[in-house]
C-alpha positions as a Markdown table, in Angstrom:
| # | Residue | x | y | z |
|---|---|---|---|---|
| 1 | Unk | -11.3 | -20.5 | 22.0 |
| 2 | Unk | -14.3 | -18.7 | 21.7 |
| 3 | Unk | -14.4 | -15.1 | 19.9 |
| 4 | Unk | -17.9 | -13.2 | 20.3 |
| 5 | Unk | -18.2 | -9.6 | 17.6 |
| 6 | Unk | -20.8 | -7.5 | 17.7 |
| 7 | Unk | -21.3 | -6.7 | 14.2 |
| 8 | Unk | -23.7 | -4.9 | 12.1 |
| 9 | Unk | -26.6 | -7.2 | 11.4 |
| 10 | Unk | -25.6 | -6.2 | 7.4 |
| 11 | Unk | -22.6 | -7.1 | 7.5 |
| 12 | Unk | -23.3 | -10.2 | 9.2 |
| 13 | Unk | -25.9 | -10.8 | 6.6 |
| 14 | Unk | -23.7 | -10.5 | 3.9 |
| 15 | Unk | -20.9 | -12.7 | 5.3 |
| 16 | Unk | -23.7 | -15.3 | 6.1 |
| 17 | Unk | -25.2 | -15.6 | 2.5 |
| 18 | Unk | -21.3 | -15.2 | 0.8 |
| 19 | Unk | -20.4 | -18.5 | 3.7 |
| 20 | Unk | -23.8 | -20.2 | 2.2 |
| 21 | Unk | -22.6 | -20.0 | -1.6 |
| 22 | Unk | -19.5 | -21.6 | -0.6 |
| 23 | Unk | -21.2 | -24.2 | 1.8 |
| 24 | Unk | -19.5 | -23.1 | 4.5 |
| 25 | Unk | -21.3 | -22.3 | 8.2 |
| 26 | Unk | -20.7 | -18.5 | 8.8 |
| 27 | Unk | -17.8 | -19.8 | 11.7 |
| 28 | Unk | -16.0 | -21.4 | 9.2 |
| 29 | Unk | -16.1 | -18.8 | 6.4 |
| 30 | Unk | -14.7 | -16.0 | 8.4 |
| 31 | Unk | -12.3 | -18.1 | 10.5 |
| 32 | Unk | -11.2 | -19.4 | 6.6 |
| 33 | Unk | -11.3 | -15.7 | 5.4 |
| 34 | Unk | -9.2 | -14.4 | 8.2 |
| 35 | Unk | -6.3 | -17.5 | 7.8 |
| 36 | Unk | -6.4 | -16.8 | 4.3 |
| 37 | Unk | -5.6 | -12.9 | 4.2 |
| 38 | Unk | -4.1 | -12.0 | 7.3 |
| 39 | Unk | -0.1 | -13.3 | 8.2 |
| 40 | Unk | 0.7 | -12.9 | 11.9 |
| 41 | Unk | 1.6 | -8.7 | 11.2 |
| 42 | Unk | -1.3 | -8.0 | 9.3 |
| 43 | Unk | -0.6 | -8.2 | 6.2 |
| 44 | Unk | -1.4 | -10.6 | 2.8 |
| 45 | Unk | 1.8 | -13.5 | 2.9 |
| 46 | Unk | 0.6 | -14.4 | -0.8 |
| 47 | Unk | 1.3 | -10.8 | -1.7 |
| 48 | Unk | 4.2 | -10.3 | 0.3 |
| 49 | Unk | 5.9 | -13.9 | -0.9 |
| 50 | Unk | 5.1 | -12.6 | -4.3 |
| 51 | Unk | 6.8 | -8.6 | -4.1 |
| 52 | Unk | 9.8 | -10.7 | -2.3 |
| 53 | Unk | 10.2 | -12.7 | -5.3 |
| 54 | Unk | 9.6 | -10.1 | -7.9 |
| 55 | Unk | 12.2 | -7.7 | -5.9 |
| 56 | Unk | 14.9 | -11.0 | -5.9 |
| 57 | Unk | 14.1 | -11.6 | -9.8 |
| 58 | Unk | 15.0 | -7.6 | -10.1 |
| 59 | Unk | 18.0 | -8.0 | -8.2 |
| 60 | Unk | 19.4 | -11.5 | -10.3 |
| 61 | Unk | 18.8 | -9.6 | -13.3 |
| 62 | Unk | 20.7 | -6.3 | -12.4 |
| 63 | Unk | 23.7 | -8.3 | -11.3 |
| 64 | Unk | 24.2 | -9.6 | -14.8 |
| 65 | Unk | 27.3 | -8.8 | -16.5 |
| 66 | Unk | 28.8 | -7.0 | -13.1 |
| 67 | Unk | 31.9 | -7.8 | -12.6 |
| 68 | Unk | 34.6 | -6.8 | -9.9 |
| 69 | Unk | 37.2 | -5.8 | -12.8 |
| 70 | Unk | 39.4 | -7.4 | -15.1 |
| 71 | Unk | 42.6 | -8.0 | -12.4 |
| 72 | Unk | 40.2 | -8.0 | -9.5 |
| 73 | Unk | 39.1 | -11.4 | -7.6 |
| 74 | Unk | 36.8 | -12.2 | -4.4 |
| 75 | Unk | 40.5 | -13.5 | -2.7 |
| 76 | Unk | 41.4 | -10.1 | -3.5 |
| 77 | Unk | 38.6 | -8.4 | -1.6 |
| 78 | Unk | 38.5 | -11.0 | 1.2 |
| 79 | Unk | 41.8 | -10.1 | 2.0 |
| 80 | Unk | 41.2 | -7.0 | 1.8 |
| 81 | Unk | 38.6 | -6.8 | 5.0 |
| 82 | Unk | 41.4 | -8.8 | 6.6 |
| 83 | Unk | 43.7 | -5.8 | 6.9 |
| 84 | Unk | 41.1 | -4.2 | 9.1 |
């Protein structure tokens, strides 16, 4: 597929020279730029991936030492949504 932007000859400048110091051709670069930081909505999957494990380690670490009760069981509580 072919993509055609009309660009600012600066910008296109400085995204030529910053493909160059990474021996890229300018196609390449931003086609390898765009991969690399945009997911499908938009937004950073490193990042994301990262928050998602950080909010799952919060999570682990908050359920520790929470406990249904002394007398109650997950039999108990199973049951329980039964009646309904």
């Amino acid at each position: 597929m072919t993509v055609q932007l009309d660009w600012p000859p600066a910008v296109v400048d400085r995204l030529t020279e910053e493909a160059r110091q990474k021996g890229l051709s300018l196609d390449e670069y931003v086609l390898q730029t765009v991969i690399q930081q945009k997911g499908p909505n938009g937004g950073d999957e490193a990042e994301k991936r990262s928050r998602r494990e950080s909010a799952a380690a919060r999570i682990r670490e908050l359920r520790k030492g929470v406990t249904l009760g002394p007398d109650l069981t997950i039999r108990d509580l199973i049951n329980e949504g039964r009646r309904f």
